[in-house]
C-alpha positions in Angstrom: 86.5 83.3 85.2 82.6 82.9 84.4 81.6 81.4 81.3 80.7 82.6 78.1 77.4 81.9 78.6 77.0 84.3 82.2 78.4 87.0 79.7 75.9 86.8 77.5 73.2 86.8 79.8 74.2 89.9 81.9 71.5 92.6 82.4 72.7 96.4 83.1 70.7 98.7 84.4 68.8 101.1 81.8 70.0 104.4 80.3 67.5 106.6 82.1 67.9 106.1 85.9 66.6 108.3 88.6 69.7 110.7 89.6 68.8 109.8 93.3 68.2 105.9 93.9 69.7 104.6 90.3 65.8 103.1 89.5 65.0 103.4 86.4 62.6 105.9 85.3 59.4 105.5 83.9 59.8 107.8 80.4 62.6 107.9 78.3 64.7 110.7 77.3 66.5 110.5 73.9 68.5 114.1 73.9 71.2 114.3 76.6 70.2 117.6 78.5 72.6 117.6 80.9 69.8 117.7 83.6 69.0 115.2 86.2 65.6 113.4 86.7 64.4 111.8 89.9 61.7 109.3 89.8 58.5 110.2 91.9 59.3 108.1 94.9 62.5 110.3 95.5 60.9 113.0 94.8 57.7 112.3 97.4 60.2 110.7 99.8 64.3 111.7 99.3 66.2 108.4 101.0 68.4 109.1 103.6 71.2 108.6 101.4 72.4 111.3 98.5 72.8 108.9 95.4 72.6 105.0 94.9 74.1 102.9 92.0 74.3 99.5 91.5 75.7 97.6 88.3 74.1 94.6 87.6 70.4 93.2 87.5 69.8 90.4 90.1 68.6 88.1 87.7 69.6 84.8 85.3 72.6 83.3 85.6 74.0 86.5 88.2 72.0 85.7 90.5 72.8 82.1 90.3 76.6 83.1 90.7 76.0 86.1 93.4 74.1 82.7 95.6 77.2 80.5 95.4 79.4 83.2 96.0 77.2 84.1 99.2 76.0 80.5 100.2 78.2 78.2 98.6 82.0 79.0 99.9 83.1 80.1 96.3 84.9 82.8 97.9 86.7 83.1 94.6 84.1 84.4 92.2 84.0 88.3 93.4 87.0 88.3 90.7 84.5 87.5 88.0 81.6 89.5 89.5 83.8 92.6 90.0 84.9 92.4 86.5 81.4 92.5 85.2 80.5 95.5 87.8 83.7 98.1 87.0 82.4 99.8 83.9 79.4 100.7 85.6 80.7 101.8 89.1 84.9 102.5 88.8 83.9 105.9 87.2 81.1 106.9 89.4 83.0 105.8 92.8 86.1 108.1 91.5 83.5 111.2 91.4 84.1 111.8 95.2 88.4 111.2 95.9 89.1 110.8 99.8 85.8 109.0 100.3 85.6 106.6 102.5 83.9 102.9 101.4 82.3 100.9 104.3 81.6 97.2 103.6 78.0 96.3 104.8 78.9 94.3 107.6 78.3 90.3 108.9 77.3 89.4 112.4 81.0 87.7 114.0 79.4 84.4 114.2 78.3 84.6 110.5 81.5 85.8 109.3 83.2 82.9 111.4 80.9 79.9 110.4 81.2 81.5 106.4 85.3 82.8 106.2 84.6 85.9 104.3 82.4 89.0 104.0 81.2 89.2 100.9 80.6 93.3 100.5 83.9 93.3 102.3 85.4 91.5 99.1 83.8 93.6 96.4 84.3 97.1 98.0 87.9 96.3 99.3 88.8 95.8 95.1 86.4 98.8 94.0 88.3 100.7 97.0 91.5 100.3 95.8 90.8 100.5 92.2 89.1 104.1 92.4 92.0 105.2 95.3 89.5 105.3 98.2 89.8 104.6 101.9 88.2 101.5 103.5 86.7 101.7 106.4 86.2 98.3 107.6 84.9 97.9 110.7 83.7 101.8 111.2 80.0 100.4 111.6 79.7 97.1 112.8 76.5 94.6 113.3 75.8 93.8 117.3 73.0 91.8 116.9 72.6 88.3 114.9 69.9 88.5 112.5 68.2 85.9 110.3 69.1 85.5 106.4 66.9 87.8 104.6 66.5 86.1 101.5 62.7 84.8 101.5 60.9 87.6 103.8 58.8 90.4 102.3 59.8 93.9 102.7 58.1 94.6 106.3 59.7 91.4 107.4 63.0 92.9 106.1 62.9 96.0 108.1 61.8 94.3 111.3 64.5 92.1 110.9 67.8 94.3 110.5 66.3 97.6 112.7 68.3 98.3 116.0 70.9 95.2 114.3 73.9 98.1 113.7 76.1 100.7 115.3 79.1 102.8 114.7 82.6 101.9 116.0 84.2 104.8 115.3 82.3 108.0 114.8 85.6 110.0 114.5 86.7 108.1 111.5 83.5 109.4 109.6 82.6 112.7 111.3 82.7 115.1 108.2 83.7 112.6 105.8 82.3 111.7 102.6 81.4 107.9 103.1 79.8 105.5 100.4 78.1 101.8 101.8 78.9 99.0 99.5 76.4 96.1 99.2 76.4 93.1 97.5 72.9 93.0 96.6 69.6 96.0 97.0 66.5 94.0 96.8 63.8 96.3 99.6 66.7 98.4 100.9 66.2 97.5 104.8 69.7 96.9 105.3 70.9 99.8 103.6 68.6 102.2 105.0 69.0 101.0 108.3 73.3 101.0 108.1 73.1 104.8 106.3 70.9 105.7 109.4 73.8 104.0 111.5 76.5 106.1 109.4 74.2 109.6 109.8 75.0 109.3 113.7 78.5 110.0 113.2 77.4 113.2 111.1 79.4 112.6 107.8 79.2 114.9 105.1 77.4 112.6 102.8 76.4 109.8 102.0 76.4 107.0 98.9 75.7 103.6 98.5 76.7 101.2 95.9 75.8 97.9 95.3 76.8 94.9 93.1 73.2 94.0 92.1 69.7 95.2 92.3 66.3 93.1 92.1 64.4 95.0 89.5 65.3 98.1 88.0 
């Protein structure tokens, strides 16, 4: 369970979001229109994905929870995290039934030396609690890579690019597949694992994660 004090200090992501990448946009609309806004960089530059949604800021005591549940062993607290996450993602993952989730996966020496994946965790309980397919294992990472926490968003691409590839391609060909992260901060490894997925021509593409670094 996480304390009183994590619950009081959780940020959501705003009202007004981009319909595309989940950012939050940069004017507010106070009469629900029923129409869908992207923000200019979607607009300028549409991601390779269809929509991204994430649940929780990267920030405060979150953050400080999402690191020991990463770094620190606690295996246990994705219970507490996915708690916090469900009212902001169960509904949106059940928008597409018969979709297939995909973990963002470790390196097999990583997942060795640490005993758990942590996307694996979170999208195996948001899998079963919307009634969607895993797919663990349909992309896979064939090259080690260093942690990315501390480079700058250049360093971030240069770091995961050529580090994925699919498994099975049959498994996804014409399927509607959603990538589940634990935390977006530049988007390097999700842009390079939905450019892994596109190779297997699915029939579209989502990605949700747990957190976000700025909205």
């Amino acid at each position: 369970m996480l304390c009183s004090r994590c619950l009081g200090s959780v940020e959501y992501p705003p009202k007004n979001i981009c319909c595309v990448c989940g950012r939050g946009l940069d004017f507010d609309y106070d009469i629900e229109t029923g129409d869908a806004y992207s923000c200019g960089e979607c607009l300028n530059q549409p991601p390779a994905y269809e929509q991204l949604r994430h649940a929780l800021a990267y920030s405060g005591p979150v953050r400080d929870i999402i690191h020991a549940f990463k770094f620190s062993g606690r295996a246990h607290l994705w219970r507490g995290l996915a708690a916090l996450a469900e009212e902001r993602l169960l509904d949106w993952l059940s928008e597409w039934p018969g979709a297939m989730v995909i973990p963002v996966p470790l390196a097999p020496r990583k997942l060795f030396t640490r005993g758990y994946n942590p996307p694996y965790l979170l999208a195996r309980h948001f899998a079963d609690k919307a009634g969607l397919v895993m797919a663990d294992g349909a992309i896979r990472r064939i090259r080690a890579t260093t942690p990315q926490f501390g480079l700058n968003a250049g360093e971030r691409a240069e770091n995961v690019k050529g580090a994925f590839a699919i498994h099975d391609g049959r498994a996804l060909e014409g399927r509607r597949v959603i990538l589940f992260d634990d935390i977006f901060t530049t988007g390097a490894t999700v842009r390079e694992c939905v450019k892994t997925i596109r190779k297997a021509k699915p029939e579209a593409v989502r990605v949700a994660a747990l957190c976000r670094a700025g909205f």
